[in-house]
C-alpha positions as CSV (number, residue, x, y, z in Angstrom):
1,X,51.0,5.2,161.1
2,X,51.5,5.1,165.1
3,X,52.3,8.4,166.4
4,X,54.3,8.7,169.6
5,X,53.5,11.5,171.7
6,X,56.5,13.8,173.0
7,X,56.1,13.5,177.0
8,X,58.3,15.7,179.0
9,X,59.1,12.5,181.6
10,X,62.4,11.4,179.3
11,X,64.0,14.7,179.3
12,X,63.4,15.4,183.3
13,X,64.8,11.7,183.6
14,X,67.9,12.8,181.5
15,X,68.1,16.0,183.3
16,X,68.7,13.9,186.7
17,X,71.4,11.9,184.8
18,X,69.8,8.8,184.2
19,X,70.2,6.8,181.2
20,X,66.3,6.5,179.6
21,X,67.2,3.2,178.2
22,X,68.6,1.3,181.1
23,X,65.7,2.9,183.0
24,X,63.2,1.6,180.5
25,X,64.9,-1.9,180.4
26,X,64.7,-2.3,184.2
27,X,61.4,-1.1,184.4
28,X,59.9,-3.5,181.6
29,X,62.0,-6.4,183.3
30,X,60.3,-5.1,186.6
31,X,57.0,-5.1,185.4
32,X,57.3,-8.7,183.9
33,X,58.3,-9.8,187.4
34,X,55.3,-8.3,188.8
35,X,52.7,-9.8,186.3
36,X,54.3,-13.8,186.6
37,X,54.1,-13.3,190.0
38,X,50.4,-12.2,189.8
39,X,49.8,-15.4,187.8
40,X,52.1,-17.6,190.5
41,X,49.5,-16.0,193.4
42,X,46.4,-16.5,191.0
43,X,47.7,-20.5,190.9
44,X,49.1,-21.0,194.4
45,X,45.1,-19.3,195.4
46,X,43.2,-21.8,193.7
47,X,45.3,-24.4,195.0
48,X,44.8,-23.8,199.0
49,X,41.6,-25.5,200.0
50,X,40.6,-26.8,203.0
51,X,41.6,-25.7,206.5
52,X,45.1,-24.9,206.4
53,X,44.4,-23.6,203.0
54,X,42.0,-21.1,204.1
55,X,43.9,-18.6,206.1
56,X,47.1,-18.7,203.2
57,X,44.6,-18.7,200.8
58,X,43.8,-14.5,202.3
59,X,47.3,-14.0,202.5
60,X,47.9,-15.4,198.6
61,X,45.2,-13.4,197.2
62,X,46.9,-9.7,199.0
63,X,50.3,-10.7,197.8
64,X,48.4,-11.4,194.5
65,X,46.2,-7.8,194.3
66,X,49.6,-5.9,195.6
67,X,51.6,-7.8,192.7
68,X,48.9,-6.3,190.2
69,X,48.7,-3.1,191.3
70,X,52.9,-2.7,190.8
71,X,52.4,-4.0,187.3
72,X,49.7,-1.2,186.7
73,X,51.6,1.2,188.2
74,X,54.8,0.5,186.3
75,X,53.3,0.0,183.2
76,X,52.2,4.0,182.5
77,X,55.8,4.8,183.3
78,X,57.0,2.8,181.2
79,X,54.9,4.5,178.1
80,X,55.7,8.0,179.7
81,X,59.2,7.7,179.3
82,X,58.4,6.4,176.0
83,X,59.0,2.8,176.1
84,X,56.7,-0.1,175.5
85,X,55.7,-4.0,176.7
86,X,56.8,-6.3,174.2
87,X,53.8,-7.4,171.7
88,X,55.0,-11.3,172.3
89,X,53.8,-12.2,176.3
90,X,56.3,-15.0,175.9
91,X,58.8,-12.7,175.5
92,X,57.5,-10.3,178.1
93,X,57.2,-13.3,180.6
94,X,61.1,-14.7,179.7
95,X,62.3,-11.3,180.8
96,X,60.9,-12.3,184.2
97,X,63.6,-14.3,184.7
98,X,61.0,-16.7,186.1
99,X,60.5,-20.3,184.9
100,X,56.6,-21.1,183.4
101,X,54.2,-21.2,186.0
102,X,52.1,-24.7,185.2
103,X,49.7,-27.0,187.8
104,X,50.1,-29.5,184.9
105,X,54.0,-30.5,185.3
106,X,54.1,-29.7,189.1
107,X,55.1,-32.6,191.4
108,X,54.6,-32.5,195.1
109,X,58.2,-33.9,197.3
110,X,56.3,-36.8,197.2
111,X,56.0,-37.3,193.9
112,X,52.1,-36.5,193.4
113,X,51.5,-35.0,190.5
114,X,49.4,-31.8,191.1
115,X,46.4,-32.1,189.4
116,X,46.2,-35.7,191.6
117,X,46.6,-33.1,194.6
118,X,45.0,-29.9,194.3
119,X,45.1,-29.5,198.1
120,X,48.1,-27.2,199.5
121,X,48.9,-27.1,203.2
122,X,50.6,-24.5,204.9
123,X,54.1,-26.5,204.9
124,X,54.2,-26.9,201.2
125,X,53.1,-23.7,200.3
126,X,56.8,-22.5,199.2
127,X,57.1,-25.4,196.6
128,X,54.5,-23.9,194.2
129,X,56.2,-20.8,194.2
């Protein structure tokens, strides 16, 4: 049997008059945001070749280690205060509030479909995210 350890974060948190719970639920939600956007960045990167692509491609990748390093952050405060992630990652990724992230069903305003056009240039960049 799992034992969870008594922390002293929930009752300092309750102390300060703030409901655990909704805490916990905005924190999860938070750190599902942070993880799909990770995987967004992780996409968009491989998709910026070339010349244009090369200069978004740095900018991608910070966006995509800062991103991370929320989720990673968030994710021992979440077990502090006693919470957990949920065990399903389609159920942690639907609390996101983000639709799936997929090169395979993507279409360019031109109707290319993405894995046709792997390139990204600078003015597109905002419709793979």
């Amino acid at each position: 049997m799992a034992h969870k350890t008594k922390t002293v974060a929930p009752q300092m948190v309750e102390r300060a008059s703030v409901d655990v719970e909704k805490l916990l639920d905005l924190l999860v939600r938070n750190a599902a945001a942070e993880l799909t956007t990770y995987y967004y960045y992780t996409i968009l990167r491989t998709s910026l070749i070339g010349f244009e692509g090369e200069g978004l491609r740095e900018i991608a990748e910070d966006a995509r280690i800062e991103d991370r390093n929320h989720f990673e952050a968030l994710v021992p405060r979440i077990y502090e205060l006693g919470g957990e992630l949920p065990a399903s990652m389609v159920d942690f990724h639907n609390l996101s509030a983000r639709p799936a992230a997929s090169r395979s069903n993507q279409h360019d305003r031109y109707g290319h479909h993405a894995a046709q056009s792997r390139a990204v240039c600078g003015s597109r960049v905002h419709e793979y995210l």
